[in-house]
C-alpha positions in Angstrom: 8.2 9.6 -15.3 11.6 7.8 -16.2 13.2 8.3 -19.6 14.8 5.5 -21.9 17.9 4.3 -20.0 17.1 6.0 -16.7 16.0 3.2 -13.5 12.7 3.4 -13.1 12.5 2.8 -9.5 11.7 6.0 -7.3 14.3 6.9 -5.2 12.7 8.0 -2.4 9.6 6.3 -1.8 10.8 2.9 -3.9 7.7 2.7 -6.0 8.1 2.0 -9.8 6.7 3.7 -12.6 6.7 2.2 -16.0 8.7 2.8 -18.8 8.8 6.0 -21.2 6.9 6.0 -24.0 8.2 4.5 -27.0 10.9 2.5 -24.4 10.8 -1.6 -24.1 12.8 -1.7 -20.7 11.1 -3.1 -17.7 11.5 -1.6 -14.3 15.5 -2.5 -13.2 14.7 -3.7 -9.7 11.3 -4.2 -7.4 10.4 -1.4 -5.1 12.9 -1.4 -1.9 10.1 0.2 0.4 6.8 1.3 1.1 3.1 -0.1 0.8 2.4 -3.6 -0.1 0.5 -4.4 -2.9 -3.2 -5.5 -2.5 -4.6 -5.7 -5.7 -3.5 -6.0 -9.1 -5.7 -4.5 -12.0 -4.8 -5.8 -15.3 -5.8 -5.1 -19.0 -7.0 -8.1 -21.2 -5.7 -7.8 -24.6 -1.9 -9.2 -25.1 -2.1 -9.1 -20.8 -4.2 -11.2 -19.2 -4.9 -12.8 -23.0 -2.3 -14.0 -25.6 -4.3 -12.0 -28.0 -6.8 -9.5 -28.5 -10.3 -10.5 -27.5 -12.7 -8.1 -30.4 -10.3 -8.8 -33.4 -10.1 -12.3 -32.8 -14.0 -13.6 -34.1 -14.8 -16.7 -33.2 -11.4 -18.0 -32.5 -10.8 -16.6 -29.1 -7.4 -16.1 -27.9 -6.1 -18.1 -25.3 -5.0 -16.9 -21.8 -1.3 -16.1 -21.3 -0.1 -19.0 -19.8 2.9 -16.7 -17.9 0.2 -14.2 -16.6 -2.0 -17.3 -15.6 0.4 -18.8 -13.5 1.1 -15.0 -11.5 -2.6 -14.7 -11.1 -2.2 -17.7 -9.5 0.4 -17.5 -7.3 -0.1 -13.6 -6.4 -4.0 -14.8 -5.3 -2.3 -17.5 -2.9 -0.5 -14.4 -1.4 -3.5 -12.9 -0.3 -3.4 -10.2 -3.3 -6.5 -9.5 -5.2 -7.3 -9.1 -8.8 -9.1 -6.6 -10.8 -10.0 -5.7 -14.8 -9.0 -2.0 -16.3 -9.7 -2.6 -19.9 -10.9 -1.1 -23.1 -13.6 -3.6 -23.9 -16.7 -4.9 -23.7 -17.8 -6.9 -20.4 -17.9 -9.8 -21.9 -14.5 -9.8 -21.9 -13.7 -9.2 -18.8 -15.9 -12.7 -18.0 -13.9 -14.2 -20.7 -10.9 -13.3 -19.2 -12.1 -14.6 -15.5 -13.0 -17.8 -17.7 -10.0 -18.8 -19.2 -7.6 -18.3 -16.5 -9.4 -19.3 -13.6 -8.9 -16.3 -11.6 -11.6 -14.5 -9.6 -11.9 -10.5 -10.1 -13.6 -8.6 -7.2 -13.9 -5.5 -9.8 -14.2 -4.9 -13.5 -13.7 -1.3 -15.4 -14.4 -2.1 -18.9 -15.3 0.8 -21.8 -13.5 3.0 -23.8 -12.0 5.8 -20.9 -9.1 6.6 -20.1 -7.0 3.8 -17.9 -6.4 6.0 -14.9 -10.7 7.3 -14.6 -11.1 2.8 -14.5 -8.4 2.4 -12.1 -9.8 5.3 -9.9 -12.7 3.8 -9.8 -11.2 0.3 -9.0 -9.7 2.1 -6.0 -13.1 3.8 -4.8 -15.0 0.7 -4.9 -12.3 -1.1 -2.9 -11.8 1.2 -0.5 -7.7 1.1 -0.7 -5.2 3.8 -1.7 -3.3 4.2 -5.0 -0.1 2.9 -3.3 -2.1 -0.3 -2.8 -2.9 -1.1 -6.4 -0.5 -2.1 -9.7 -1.6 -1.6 -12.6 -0.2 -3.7 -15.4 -0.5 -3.2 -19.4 1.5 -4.3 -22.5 1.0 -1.1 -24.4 3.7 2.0 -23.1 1.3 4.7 -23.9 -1.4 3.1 -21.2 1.1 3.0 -18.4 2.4 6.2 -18.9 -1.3 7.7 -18.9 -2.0 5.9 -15.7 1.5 6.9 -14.5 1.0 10.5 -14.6 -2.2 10.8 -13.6 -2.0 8.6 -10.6 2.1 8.3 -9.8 1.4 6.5 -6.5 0.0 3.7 -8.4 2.7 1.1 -9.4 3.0 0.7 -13.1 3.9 -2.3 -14.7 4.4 -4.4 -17.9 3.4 -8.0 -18.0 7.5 -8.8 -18.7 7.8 -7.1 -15.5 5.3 -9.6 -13.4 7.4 -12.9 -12.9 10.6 -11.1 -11.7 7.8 -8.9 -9.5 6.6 -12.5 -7.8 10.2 -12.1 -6.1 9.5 -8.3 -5.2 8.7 -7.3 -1.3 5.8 -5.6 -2.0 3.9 -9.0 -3.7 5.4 -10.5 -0.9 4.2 -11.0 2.5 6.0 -12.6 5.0 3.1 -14.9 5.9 -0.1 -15.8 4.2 -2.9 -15.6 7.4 -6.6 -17.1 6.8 -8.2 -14.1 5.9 -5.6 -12.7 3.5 -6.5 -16.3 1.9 -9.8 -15.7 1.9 -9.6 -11.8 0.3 -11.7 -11.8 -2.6 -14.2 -13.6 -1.2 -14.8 -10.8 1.3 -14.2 -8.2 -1.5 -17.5 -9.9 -2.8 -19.2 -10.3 0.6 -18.7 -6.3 0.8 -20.1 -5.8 -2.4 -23.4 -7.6 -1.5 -23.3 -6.2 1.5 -23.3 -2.5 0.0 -26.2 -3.6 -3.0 -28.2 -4.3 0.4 -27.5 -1.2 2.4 -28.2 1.1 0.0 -31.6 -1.1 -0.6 -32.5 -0.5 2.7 -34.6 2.3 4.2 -33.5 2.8 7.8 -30.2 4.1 10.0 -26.9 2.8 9.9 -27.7 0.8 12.9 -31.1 -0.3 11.8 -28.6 -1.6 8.9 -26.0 -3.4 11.5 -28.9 -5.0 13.2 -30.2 -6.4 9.8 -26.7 -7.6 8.9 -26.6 -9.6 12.1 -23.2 -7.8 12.9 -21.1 -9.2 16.0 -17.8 -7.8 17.1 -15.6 -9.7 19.2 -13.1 -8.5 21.3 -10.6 -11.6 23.0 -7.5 -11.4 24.8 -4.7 -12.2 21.9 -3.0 -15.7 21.9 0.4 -17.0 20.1 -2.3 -18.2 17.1 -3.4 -14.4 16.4 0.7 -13.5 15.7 0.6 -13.7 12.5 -2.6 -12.1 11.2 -1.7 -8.7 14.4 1.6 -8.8 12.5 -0.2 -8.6 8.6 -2.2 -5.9 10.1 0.4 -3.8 11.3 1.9 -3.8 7.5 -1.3 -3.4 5.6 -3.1 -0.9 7.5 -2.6 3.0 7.1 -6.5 4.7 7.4 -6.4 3.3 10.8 -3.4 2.7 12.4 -1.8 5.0 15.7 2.1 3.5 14.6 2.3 4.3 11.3 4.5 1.6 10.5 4.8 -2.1 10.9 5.0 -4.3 13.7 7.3 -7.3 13.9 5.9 -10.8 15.2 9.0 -10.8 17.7 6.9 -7.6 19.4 3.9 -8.3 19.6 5.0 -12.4 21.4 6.5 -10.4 23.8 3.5 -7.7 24.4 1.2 -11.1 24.6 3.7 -12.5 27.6 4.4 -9.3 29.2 2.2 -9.0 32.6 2.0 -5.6 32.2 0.3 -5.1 28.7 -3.0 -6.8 27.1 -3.1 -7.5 23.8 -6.6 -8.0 22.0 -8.3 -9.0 19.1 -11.4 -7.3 17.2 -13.4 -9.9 15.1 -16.2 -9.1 12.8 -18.9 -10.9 11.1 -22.1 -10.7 10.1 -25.3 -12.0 7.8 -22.8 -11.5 4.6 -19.3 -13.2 5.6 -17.0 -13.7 8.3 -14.0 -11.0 8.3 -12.2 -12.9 11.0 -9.7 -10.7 12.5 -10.4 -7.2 11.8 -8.6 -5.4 14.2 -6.5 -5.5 17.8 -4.3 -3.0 20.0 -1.9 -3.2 22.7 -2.9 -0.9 26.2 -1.0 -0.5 29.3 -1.4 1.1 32.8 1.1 4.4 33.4 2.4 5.3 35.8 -0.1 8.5 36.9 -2.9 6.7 36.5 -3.7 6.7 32.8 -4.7 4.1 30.9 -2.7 4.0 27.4 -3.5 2.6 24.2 0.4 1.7 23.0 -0.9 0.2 19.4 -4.6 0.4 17.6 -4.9 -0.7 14.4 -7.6 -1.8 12.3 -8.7 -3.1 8.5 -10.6 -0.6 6.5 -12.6 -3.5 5.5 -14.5 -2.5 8.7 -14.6 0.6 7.8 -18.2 1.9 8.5 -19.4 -1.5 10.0 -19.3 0.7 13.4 -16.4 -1.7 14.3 -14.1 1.3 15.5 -16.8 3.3 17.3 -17.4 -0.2 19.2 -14.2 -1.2 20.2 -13.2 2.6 21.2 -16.6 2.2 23.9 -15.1 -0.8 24.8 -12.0 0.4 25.4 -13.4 3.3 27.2 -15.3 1.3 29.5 -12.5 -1.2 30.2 -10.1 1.8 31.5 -12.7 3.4 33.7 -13.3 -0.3 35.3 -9.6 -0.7 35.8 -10.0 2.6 38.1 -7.7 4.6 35.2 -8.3 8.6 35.7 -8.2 8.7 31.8 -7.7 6.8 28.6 -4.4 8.0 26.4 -4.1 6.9 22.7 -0.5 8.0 21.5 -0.7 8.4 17.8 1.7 9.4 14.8 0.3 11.9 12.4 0.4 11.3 8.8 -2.2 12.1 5.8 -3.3 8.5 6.0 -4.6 8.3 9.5 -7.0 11.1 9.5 -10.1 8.8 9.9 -8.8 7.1 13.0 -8.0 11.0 14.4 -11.5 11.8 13.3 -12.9 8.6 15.3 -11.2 9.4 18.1 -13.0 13.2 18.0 -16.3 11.6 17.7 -15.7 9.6 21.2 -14.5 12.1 22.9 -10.6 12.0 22.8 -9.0 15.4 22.3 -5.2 16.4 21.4 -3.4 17.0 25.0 0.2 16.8 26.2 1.1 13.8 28.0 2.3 15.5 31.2 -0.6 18.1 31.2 -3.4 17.0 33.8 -6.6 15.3 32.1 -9.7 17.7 31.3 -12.2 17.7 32.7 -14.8 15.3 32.1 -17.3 15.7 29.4 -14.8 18.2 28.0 -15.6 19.1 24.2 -14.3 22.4 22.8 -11.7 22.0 20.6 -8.6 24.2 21.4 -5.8 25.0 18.5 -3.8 22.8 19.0 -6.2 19.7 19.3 -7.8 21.1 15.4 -4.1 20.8 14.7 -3.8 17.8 15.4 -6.9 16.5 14.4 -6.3 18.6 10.6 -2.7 16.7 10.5 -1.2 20.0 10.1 1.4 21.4 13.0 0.0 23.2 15.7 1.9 26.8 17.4 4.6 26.0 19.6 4.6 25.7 23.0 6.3 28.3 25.8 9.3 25.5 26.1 9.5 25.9 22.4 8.2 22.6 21.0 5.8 21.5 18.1 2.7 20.1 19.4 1.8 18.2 17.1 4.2 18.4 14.1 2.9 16.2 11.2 4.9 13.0 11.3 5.4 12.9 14.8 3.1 12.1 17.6 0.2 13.4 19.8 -1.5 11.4 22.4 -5.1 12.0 22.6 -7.0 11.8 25.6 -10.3 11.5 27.0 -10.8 11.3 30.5 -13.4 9.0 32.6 -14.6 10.7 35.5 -18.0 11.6 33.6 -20.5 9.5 31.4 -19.5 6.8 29.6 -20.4 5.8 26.4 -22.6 2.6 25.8 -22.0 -0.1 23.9 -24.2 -1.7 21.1 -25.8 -4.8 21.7 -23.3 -6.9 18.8 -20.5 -6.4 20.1 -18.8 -8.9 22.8 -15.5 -8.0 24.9 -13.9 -10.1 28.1 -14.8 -7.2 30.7 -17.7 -6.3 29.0 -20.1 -9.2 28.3 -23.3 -8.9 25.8 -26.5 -8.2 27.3 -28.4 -11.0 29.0 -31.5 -10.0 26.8 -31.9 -11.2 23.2 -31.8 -9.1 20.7 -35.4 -8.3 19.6 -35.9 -10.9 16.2 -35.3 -8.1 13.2 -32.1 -7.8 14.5 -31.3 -11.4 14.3 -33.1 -12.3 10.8 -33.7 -8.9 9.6 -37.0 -8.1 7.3 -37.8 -10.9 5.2 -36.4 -9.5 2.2 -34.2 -12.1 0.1 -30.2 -10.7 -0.4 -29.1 -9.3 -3.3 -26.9 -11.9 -5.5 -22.9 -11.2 -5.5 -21.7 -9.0 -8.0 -18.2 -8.5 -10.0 -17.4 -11.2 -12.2 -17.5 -14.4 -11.2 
């Protein structure tokens, strides 16, 4: 927390907290570094409204033409809204009403702030640092302050100054950040349906029609490999952006492919989900230089697939095994943990491969795969140190894995049998209506 006079930016991560209790001032500057902003949960009364919605009667207040105008502007970004407020629902439709704006999730009762916005952030799937949280009343931001400091705290004075900010700012505005609350809402009918139905996950993907695509990577697909780089964390092997200046020239070099991962099913089309960057080494290994991938796809067995497909693509390219090189941070476990489950274990990158089929996990690859650093080796060197890197390996002399029958790559094409006719229509069962406010 900052104190009256103090700046309320962090300085070491960057992130802003609000105000003191009791203080007027506005964060002094926008955050310098860290996570961009994906959604914005906002209260209603003297926020979002120029007024407070139960005291007013019949005479509702009017939205707050300033906030309007960021809503606005901050959904043409790519940047989704939500509502953390203490009211009724109807509100929160009110709210959606008068300015317009479309809000992929609604908190609204009498709890505290920080219990709504962690429950924002669990049906979204994103992490604190993703979210801003803004509220005229001091008291409310410094509740959500220190019970959630990664969240970035806010008062609506602070929101046109924060339009200029980097983390509201994206350097380019790709189709599907465009499109992002629609597919918030296309997830949340998709979730009312899966938990409706009564089979396995893949029984489920079948029903949802899912199809991965996986396509060499063109000039076009700079921009949205680029927005991926910045905004994912859960899966990512970097662990920090990419510029579009790298990844033209890892599209032109001979000696690297670049590919993307598209997704869509019955519910919406996610567009480009994922990509990574491999290249042949010299002893025969095939390395993954760059995976990344949106946690919107996230148990849509999007990851599983393109790790097969990767996999595969190596062992037909003659590689002894497949290396992904990874940085370890607390954000990245899941990728770690999906790279377990096919198979991949912690290894030095001069060691020879294992052998194939190998499974046990040694100390240093639970280590790795725990993010915590691992004993040092006889030249005196951390294995796997928690901020630096571990390649991961899995060789390719044994089984392979198969692939499911949705998803499409350019070495490995579908199946020339159709898909049996549940898994193109599903049970003739209507779908469940969007949810969220409207």
């Amino acid at each position: 927390m900052t104190t009256a006079g103090q700046p309320a930016g962090d300085p070491v991560t960057g992130r802003m907290v609000g105000p003191a209790v009791g203080s007027t001032a506005g964060p002094a500057a926008g955050p310098v570094a860290g996570t961009m902003v994906k959604c914005v949960a906002w209260d209603i009364d003297n926020t979002l409204l120029a007024g407070t919605f139960i005291e007013s009667g019949a005479r509702r207040p009017p939205a707050d033409p300033d906030m309007a105008a960021v809503l606005a502007e901050l959904t043409r970004r790519g940047i989704v809204h939500a509502i953390a407020s203490r009211n009724p629902p109807a509100a929160a439709a009110y709210a959606a009403e008068v300015t317009g704006a479309r809000f992929v999730a609604a908190e609204c009762g009498w709890d505290r702030k920080s219990a709504a916005i962690g429950r924002i952030l669990a049906d979204l799937g994103i992490a604190a640092d993703a979210l801003a949280f803004v509220d005229d009343d001091p008291y409310e931001r410094a509740e959500v302050s220190f019970a959630l400091p990664d969240v970035l705290v806010l008062s609506p004075e602070d929101m046109t100054e924060a339009l200029g900010w980097q983390a509201f700012s994206p350097a380019v505005v790709t189709a599907e950040a465009s499109r992002r609350g629609e597919l918030y809402l296309d997830r949340r009918r998709r979730q009312a349906a899966e938990r409706e139905f009564g089979g396995s996950r893949d029984d489920f993907l079948r029903y949802s029609q899912t199809r991965v695509t996986i396509a060499p990577a063109g000039p076009g697909d700079v921009d949205r490999l680029q927005e991926l780089s910045v905004r994912t964390h859960q899966f990512n092997t970097a662990g920090k952006g990419t510029t579009e200046a790298a990844f033209r020239a890892m599209i032109a070099s001979p000696g690297q492919d670049v590919v993307t991962v598209r997704l869509r099913d019955r519910f919406g089309d996610d567009g480009i989900v994922g990509g990574c960057v491999t290249e042949q080494r010299e002893n025969g290994h095939r390395s993954v230089r760059l995976l990344m991938m949106s946690c919107r796809a996230m148990g849509r067995g999007v990851i599983d697939a393109l790790l097969a497909w990767l996999i595969r693509a190596a062992a037909d390219d003659g590689a002894r095994a497949l290396d992904v090189p990874s940085v370890l941070n607390d954000r990245n476990v899941p990728l770690r943990l999906a790279l377990a489950a096919a198979g991949f274990r912690a290894a030095d990158p001069d060691a020879p491969e294992p052998h194939a089929g190998a499974s046990g996990t040694g100390p240093a690859e639970a280590a790795a795969l725990a993010g915590r650093p691992a004993a040092a080796d006889p030249a005196g060197r951390a294995d796997s140190a928690a901020g630096q890197r571990v390649v991961y390996r899995r060789a390719l002399a044994g089984p392979l894995p198969a692939l499911p029958g949705w998803i499409t790559g350019p070495a490995e094409p579908r199946p020339d049998r159709p898909l049996p006719p549940e898994a193109e229509t599903g049970p003739d069962r209507p779908l469940p209506p969007a949810g969220g406010v409207p």
